[in-house]
GUZA-109651 format. One record per residue (C-alpha): residue number from 1; z, x, y; residue in three letters. Coordinates in nm, 3 decimals, padded with zeros to 5 digits. Each point is the difference from the previous one (the first is absolute). Layout:
<rs>
[NUM, [Z, X, Y], 'ala']
...
</rs>
This chain:
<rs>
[1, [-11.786, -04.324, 01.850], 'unk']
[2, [00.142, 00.116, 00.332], 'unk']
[3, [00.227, -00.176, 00.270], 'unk']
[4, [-00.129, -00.076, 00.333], 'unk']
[5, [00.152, 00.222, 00.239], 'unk']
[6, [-00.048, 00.272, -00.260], 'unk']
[7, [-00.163, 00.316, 00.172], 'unk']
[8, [-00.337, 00.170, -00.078], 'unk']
[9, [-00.052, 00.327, 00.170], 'unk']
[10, [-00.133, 00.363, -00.040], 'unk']
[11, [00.120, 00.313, 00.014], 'unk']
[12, [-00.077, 00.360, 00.167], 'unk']
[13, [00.153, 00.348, 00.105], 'unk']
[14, [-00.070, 00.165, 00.316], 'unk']
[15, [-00.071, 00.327, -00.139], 'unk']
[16, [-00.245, -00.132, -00.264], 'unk']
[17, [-00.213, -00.193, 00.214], 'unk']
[18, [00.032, 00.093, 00.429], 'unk']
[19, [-00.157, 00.369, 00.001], 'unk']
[20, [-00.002, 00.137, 00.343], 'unk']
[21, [00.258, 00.236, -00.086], 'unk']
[22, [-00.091, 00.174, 00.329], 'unk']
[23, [00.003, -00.285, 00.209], 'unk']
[24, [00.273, -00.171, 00.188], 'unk']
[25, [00.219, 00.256, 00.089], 'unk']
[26, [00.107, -00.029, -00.370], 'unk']
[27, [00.198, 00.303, -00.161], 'unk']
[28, [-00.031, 00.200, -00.328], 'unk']
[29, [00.116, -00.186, -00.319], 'unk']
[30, [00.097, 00.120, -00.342], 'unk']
[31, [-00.293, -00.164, -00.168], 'unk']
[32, [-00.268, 00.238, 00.252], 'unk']
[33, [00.216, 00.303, -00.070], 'unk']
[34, [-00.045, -00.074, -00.395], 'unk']
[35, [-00.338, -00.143, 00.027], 'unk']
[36, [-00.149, 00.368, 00.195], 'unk']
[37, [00.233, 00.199, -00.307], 'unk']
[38, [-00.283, 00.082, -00.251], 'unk']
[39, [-00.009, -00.168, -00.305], 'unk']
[40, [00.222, -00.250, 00.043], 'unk']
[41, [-00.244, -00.279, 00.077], 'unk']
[42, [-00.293, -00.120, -00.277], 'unk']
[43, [-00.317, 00.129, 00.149], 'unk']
[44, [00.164, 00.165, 00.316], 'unk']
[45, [00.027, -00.343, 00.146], 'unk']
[46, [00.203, -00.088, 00.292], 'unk']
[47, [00.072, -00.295, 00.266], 'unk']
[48, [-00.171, 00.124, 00.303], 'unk']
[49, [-00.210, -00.306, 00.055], 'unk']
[50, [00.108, -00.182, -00.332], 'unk']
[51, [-00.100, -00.414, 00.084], 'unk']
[52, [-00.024, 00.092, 00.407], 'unk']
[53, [00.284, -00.304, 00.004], 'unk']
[54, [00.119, 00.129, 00.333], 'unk']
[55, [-00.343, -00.059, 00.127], 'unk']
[56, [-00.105, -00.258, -00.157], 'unk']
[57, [00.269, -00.242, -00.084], 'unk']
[58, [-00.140, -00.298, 00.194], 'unk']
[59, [-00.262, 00.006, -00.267], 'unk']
[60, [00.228, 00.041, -00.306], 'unk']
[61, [00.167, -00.327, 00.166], 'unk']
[62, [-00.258, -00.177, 00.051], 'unk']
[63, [-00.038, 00.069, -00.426], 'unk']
[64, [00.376, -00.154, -00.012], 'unk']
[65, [-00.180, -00.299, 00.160], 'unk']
[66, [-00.220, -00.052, -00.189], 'unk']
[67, [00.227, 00.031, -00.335], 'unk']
[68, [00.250, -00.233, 00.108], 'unk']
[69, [00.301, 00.171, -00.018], 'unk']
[70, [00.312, -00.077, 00.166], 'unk']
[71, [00.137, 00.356, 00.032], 'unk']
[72, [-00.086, 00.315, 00.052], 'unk']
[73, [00.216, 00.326, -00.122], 'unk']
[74, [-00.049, 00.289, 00.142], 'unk']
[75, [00.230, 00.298, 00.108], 'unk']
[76, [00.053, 00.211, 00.315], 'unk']
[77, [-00.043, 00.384, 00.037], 'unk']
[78, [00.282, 00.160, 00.082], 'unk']
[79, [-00.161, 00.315, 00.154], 'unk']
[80, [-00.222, -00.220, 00.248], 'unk']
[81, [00.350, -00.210, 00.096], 'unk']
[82, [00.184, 00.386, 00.018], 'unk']
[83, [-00.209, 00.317, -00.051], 'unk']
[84, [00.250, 00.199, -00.100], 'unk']
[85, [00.222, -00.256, -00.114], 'unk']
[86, [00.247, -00.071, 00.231], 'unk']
[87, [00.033, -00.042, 00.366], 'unk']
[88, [-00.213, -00.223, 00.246], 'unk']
[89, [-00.239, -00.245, -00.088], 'unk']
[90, [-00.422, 00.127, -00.033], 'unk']
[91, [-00.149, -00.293, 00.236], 'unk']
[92, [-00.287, -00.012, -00.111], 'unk']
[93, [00.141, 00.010, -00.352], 'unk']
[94, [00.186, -00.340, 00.047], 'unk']
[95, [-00.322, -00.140, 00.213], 'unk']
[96, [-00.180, -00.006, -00.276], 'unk']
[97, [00.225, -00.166, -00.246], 'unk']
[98, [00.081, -00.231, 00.272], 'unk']
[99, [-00.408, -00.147, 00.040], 'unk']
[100, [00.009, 00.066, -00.370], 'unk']
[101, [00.306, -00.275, -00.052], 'unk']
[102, [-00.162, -00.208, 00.327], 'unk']
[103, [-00.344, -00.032, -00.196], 'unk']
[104, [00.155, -00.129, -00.312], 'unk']
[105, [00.241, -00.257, 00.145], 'unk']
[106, [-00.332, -00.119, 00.193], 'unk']
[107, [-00.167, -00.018, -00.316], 'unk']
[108, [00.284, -00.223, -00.131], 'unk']
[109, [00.114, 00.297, -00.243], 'unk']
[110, [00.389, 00.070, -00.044], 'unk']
[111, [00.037, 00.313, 00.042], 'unk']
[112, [00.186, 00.239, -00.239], 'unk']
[113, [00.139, 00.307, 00.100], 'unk']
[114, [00.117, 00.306, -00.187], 'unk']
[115, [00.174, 00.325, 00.180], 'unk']
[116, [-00.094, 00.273, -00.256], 'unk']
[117, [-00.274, 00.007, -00.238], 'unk']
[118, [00.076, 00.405, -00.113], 'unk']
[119, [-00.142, 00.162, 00.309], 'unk']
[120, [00.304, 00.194, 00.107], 'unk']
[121, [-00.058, 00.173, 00.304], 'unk']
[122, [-00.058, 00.392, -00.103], 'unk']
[123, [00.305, 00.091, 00.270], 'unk']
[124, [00.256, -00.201, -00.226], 'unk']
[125, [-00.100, 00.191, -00.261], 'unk']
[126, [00.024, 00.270, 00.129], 'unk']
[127, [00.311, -00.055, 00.056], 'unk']
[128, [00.117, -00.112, -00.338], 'unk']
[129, [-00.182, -00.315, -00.050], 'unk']
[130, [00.189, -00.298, -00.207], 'unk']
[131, [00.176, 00.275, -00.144], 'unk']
[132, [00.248, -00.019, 00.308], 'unk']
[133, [00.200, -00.313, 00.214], 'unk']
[134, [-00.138, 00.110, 00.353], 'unk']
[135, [-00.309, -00.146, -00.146], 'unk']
[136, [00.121, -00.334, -00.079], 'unk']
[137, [00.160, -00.018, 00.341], 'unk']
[138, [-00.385, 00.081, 00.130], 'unk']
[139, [-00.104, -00.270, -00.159], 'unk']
[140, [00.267, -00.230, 00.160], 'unk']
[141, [-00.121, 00.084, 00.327], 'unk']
[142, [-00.374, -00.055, -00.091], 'unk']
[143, [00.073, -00.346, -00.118], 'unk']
[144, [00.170, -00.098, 00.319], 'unk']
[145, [-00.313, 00.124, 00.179], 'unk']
[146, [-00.272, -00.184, -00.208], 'unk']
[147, [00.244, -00.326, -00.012], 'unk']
[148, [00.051, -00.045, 00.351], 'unk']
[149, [-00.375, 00.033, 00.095], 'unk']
[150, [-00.108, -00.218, -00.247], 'unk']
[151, [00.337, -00.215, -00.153], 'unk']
[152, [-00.165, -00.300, 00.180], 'unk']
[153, [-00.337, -00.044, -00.199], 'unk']
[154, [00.107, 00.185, -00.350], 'unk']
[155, [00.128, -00.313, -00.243], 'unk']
[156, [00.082, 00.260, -00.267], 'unk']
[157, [00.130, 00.367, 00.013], 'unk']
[158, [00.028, 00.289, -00.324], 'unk']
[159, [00.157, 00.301, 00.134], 'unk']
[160, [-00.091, 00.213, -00.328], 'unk']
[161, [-00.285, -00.055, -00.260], 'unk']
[162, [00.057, 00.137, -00.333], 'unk']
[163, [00.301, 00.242, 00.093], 'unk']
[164, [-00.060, 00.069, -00.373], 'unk']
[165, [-00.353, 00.152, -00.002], 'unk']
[166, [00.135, 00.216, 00.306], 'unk']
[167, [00.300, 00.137, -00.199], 'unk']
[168, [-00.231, 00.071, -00.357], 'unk']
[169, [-00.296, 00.073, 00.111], 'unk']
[170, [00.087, 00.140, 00.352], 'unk']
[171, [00.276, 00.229, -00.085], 'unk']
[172, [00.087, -00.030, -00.407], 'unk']
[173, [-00.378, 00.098, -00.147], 'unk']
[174, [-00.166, 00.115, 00.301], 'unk']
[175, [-00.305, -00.208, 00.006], 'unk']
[176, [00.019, -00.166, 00.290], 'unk']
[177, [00.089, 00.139, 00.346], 'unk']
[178, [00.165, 00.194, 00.116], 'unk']
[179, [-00.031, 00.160, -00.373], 'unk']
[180, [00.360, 00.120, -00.116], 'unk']
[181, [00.054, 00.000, -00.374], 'unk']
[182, [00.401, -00.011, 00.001], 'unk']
[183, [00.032, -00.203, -00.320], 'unk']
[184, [00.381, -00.196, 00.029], 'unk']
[185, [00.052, 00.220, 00.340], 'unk']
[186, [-00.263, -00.290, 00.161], 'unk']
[187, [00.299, -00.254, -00.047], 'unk']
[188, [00.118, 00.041, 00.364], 'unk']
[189, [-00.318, -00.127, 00.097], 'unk']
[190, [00.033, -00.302, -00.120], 'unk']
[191, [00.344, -00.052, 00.161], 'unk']
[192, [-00.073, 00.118, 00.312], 'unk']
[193, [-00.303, -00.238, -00.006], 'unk']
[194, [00.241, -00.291, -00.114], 'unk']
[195, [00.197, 00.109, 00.322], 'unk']
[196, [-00.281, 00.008, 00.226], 'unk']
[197, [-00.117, -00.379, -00.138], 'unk']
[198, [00.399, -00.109, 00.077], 'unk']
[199, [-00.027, 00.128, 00.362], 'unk']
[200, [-00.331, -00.147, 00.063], 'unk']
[201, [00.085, -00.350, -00.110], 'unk']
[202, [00.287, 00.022, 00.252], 'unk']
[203, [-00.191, 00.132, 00.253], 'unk']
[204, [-00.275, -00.273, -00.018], 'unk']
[205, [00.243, -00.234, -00.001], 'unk']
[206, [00.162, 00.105, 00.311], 'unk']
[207, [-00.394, -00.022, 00.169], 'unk']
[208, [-00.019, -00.324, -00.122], 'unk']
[209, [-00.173, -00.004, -00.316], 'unk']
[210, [-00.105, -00.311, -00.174], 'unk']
[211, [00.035, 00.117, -00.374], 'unk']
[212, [00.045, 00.302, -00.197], 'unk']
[213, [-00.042, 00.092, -00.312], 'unk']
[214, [-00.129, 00.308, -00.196], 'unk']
[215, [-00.250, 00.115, -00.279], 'unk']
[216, [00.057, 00.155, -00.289], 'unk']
[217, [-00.229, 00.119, -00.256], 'unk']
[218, [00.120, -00.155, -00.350], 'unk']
[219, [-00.057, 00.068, -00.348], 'unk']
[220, [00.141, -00.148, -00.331], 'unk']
[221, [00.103, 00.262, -00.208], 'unk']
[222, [-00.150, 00.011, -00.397], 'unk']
[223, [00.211, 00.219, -00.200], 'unk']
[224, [-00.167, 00.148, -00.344], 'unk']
[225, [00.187, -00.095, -00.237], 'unk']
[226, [00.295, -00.211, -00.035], 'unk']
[227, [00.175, 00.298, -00.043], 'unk']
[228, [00.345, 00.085, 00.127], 'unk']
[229, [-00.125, 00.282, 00.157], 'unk']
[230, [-00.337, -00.155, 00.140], 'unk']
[231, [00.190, -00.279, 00.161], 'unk']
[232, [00.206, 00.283, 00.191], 'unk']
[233, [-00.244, 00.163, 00.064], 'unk']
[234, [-00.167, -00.363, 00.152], 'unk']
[235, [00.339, -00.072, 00.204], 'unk']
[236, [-00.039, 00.371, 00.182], 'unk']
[237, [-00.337, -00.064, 00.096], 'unk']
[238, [00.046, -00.411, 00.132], 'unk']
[239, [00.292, 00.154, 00.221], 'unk']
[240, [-00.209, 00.300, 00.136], 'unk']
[241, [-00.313, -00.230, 00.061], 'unk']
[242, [00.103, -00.377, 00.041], 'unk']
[243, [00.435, -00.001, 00.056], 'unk']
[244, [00.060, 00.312, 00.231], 'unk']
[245, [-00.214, -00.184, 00.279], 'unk']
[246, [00.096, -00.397, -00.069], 'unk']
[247, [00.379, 00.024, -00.089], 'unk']
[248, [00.159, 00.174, 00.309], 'unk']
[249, [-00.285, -00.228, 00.208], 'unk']
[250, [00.128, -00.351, -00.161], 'unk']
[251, [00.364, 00.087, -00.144], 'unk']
[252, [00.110, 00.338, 00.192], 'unk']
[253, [00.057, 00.220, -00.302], 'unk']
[254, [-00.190, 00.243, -00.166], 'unk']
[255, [-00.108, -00.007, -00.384], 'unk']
[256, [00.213, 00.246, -00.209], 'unk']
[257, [-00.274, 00.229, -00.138], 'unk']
[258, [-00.057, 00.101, 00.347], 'unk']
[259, [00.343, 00.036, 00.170], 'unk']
[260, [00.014, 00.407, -00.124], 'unk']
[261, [-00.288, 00.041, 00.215], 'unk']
[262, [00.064, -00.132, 00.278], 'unk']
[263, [00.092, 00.165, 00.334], 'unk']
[264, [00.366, 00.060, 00.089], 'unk']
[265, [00.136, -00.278, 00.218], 'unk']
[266, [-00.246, -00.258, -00.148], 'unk']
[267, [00.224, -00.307, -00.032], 'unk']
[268, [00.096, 00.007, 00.378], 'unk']
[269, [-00.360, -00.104, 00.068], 'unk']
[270, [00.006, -00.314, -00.305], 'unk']
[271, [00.105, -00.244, 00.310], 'unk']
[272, [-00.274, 00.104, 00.210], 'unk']
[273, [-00.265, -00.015, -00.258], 'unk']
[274, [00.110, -00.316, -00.144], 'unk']
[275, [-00.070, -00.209, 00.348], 'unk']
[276, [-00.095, -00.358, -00.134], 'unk']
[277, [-00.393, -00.043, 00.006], 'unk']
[278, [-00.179, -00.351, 00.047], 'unk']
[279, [-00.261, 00.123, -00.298], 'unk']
[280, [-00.082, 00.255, -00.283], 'unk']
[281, [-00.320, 00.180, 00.022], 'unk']
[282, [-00.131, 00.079, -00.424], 'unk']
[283, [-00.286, 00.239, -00.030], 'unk']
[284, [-00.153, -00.027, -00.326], 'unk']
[285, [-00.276, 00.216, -00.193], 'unk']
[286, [00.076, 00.052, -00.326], 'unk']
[287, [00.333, 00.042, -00.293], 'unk']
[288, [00.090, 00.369, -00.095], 'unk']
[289, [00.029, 00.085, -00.350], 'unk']
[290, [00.285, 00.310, -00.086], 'unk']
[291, [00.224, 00.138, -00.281], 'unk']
[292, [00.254, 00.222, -00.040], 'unk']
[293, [-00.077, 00.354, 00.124], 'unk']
[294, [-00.145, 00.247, -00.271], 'unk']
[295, [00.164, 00.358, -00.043], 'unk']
[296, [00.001, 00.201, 00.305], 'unk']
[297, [-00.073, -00.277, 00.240], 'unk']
[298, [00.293, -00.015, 00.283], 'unk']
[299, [-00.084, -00.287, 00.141], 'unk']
[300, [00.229, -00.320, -00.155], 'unk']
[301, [-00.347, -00.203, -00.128], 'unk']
[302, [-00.343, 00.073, -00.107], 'unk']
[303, [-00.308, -00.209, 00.166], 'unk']
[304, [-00.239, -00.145, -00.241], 'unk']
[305, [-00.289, -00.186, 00.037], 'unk']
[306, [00.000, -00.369, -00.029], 'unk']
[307, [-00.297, -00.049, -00.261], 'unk']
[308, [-00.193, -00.283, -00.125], 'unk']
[309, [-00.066, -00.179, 00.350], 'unk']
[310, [-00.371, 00.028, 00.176], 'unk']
[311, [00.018, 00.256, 00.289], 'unk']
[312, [-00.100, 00.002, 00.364], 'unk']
[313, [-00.223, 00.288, 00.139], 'unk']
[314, [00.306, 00.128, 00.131], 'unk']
[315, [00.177, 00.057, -00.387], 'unk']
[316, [00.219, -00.335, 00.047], 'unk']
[317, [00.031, -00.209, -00.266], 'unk']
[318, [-00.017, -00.321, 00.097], 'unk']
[319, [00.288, -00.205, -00.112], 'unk']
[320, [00.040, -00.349, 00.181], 'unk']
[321, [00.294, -00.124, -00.221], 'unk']
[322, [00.197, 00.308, 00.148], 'unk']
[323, [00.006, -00.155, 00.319], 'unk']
[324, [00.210, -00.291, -00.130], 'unk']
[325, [00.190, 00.187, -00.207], 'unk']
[326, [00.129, 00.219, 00.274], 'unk']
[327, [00.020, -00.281, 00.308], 'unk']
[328, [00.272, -00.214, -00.306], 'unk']
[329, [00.178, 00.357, -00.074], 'unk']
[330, [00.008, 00.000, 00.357], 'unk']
[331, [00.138, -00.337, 00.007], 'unk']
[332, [00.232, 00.053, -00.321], 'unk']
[333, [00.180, 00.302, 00.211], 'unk']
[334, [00.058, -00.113, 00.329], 'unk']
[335, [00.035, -00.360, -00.039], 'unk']
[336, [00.082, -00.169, 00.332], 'unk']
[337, [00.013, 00.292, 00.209], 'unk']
[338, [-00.349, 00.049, -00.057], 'unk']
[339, [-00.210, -00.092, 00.285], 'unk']
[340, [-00.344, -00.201, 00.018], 'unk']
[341, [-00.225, 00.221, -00.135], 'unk']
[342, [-00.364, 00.119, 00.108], 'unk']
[343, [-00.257, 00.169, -00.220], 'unk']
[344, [-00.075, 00.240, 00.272], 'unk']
[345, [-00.247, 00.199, -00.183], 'unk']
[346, [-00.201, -00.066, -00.306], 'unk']
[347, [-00.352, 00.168, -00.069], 'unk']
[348, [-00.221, 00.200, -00.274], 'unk']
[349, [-00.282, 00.240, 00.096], 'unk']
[350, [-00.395, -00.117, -00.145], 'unk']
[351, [-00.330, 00.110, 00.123], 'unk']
[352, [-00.249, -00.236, 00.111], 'unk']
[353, [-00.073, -00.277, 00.249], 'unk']
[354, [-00.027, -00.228, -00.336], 'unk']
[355, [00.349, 00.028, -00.080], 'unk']
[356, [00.118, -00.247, -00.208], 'unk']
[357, [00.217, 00.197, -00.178], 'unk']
[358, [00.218, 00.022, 00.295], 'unk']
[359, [-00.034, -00.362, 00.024], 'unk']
[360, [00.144, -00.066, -00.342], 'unk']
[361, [00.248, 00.271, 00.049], 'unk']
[362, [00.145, -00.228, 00.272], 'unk']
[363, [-00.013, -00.285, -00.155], 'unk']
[364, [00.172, 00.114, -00.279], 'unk']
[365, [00.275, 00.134, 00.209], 'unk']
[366, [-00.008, -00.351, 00.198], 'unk']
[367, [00.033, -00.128, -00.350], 'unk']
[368, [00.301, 00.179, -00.055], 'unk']
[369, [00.181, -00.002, 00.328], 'unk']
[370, [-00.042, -00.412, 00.003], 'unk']
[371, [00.186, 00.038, -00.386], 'unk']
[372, [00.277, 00.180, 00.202], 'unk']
[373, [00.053, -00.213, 00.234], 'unk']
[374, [00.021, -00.326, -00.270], 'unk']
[375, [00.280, 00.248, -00.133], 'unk']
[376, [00.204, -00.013, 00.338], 'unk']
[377, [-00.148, 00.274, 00.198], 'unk']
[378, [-00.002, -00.059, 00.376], 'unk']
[379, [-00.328, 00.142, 00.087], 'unk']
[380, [-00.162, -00.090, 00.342], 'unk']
[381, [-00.326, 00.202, 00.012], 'unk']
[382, [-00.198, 00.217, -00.089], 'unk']
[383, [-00.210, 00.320, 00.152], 'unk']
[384, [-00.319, 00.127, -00.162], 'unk']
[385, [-00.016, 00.351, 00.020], 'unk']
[386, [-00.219, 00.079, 00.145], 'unk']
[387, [-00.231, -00.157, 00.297], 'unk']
[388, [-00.237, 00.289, -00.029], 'unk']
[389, [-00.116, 00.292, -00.227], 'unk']
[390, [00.226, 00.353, 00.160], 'unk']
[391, [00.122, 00.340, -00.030], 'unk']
[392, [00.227, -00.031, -00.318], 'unk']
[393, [00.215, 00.300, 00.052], 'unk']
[394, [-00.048, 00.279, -00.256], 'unk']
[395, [-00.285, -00.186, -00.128], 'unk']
[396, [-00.206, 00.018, 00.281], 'unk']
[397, [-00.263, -00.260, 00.054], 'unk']
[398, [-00.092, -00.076, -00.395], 'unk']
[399, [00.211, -00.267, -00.070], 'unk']
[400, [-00.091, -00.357, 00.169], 'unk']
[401, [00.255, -00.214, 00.051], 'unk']
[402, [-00.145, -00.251, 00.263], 'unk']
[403, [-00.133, -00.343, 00.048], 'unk']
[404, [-00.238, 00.156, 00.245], 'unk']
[405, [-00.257, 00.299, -00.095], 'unk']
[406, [00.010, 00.314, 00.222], 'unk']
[407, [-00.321, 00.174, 00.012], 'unk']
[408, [00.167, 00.338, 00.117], 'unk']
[409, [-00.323, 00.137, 00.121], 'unk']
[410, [-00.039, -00.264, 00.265], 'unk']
[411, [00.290, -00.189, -00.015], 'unk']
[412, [-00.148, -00.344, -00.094], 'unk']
[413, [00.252, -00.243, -00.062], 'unk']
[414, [-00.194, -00.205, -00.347], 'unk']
[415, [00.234, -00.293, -00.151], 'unk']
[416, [00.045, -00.002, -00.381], 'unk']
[417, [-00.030, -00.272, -00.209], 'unk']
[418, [00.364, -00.021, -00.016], 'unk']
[419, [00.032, -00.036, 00.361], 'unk']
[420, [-00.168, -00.296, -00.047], 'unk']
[421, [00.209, -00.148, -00.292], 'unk']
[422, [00.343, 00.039, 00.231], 'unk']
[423, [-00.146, -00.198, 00.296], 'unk']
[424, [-00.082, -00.278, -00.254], 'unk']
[425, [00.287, 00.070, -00.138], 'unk']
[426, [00.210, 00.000, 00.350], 'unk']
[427, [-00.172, -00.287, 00.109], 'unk']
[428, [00.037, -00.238, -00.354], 'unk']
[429, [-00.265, 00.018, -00.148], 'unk']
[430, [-00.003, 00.328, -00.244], 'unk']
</rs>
């Protein structure tokens, strides 16, 4: 069903799995400012020790052993790179991703490195977060720090993940850290992100990086009704969720819905953030219903549910043929400029060891991605998120979304069932 060559790997985020907040010489991020803010996190939760990752990696790799997987994503922490953000490297911060990167490439593991995974360090935002440029420049000189210690083992680099979620959730809603409900005044977030992911690429590239890409969290977008006003209402939403992150990466321009929201001076960064990438990370979960906006509502669109689809323990419905359907809009918009493309996350949250429902939940989506591809998608691999049960952001520890159980109490690392469907899967025999 797949090519050889074609890549099998899973995914992680440093703040979701490492813990050891304290450890390292690492700084204060965002997510432990919002995580010790009351009532922010389900059941107080927060990422203290979360997987102990940072202690216990060589075990977690020694799991990617045994799965079979040819790559491993996982992402950096800013605030043990720079503390507060900016200024000289943390030593010990870069040791550690340095034997972390060592162990895999002895392990025969490519490894797969993203820059920022949301955990802003708190001094940024302090001092205006992705709401301002000097933090996209920070993020320039952060790259250039992590490439050049570790340009010569990394196969693959993703300066961003999900600039998206950041923007909504982050600064939009105020859900996420660092918890700012500013509705359309979020927008320059997502810009100033876009920037930040333009300087980066250039500044791996001038340490020698190998490839870079990005990943960005994707949705098809199910209007309502056939309706006039529905379909409007469907266009707003694709360009604040799926457009306003791909276009100015792929083509250098910016959808229309968004332009009035944009900061002033925008289109002199378009060249910048359109620096050609060798691939195109797609994040996929789930499609988002909407309609038009009922009376009162300022917002351009109204979320809806997408109904009729089983649901994960996380509220996702689980929708494989929306995978396809997005990867060949994908396709359908960009055409040639649109670079080999990665499924660099896809996952569902289910309790239990016996799990086959995540089982057939991937291979349903496998299902579906393999249909894309016979439709003239150029898709080279794909991540499972995630490795191992983890912190889930505002969700705390209830939803699961690993091949590996986490017994939080002691930190047992327990294989699911579905770990053991990918590695016969991975090795050809699934």
């Amino acid at each position: 069903m797949f090519p050889d060559g074609f890549v099998w790997g899973v995914s992680t985020s440093a703040y979701q799995i490492e813990g050891a907040t304290r450890e390292g010489g690492r700084g204060v991020s965002v997510w432990d400012t919002f995580c010790a803010t009351p009532d922010k996190i389900r059941n107080g939760d927060n990422a203290d020790i979360a997987c102990d990752h940072y202690n216990r990696f060589p075990e977690d790799i020694a799991l990617m052993s045994e799965l079979g997987v040819h790559a491993y994503r996982f992402s950096v922490a800013w605030p043990r790179i720079q503390p507060n953000g900016q200024g000289p490297a943390n030593p010990e911060g870069l040791d550690f991703y340095d034997r972390l990167v060592d162990a895999l490439c002895e392990a025969g593991i490519s490894p797969v490195t993203t820059l920022y995974h949301w955990d802003t360090p708190q001094a940024l935002e302090d001092a205006g977060g992705w709401l301002v440029k000097d933090t996209a420049e920070r993020f320039a000189e952060y790259a250039a720090i992590v490439g050049e210690r570790l340009a010569d083992r990394v196969n693959m680099w993703i300066p961003l993940n999900e600039p998206m979620v950041e923007t909504l959730f982050g600064y939009a809603l105020g859900e996420y850290a660092p918890g700012k409900a500013l509705l359309f005044d979020a927008m320059p977030a997502a810009h100033y992100q876009n920037l930040a992911h333009g300087f980066a690429v250039s500044a791996l590239r001038s340490v020698g990086a190998k490839a870079v890409g990005t990943a960005n969290n994707h949705s098809p977008v199910w209007p309502a009704t056939r309706s006039e006003q529905d379909l409007q209402a469907a266009a707003a939403l694709s360009a604040v969720i799926n457009w306003m992150y791909s276009d100015p990466m792929v083509k250098g321009s910016y959808p229309d819905e968004v332009i009035p929201y944009l900061p002033a001076g925008f289109a002199d960064d378009l060249a910048k953030i359109a620096a050609p990438l060798d691939f195109y990370g797609v994040n996929y979960y789930e499609p988002q219903g909407v309609a038009a906006p009922g009376e009162g509502n300022p917002m351009p669109f109204e979320l809806r549910p997408v109904d009729g689809y089983p649901l994960t323990t996380n509220d996702s419905p689980v929708v494989p043929d929306g995978l396809r359907e997005f990867l060949t809009t994908l396709k359908a918009r960009y055409g040639e400029q649109l670079p080999p493309v990665y499924i660099t996350e896809s996952g569902c949250s289910f309790d239990g060891i016996q799990d086959q429902q995540r089982i057939d939940y991937h291979t349903e989506h496998l299902a579906a991605l393999a249909k894309a591809m016979s439709e003239g998608v150029d898709v080279r691999g794909y991540f499972v998120w995630s490795l191992l049960d983890n912190f889930e952001w505002s969700k705390g520890y209830q939803p699961r979304f690993g091949l590996v159980h986490i017994d939080y109490e002691t930190l047992a690392r327990t294989p699911k069932d579905s770990f053991h469907w990918y590695r016969k899967l991975i090795g050809g025999v699934a």
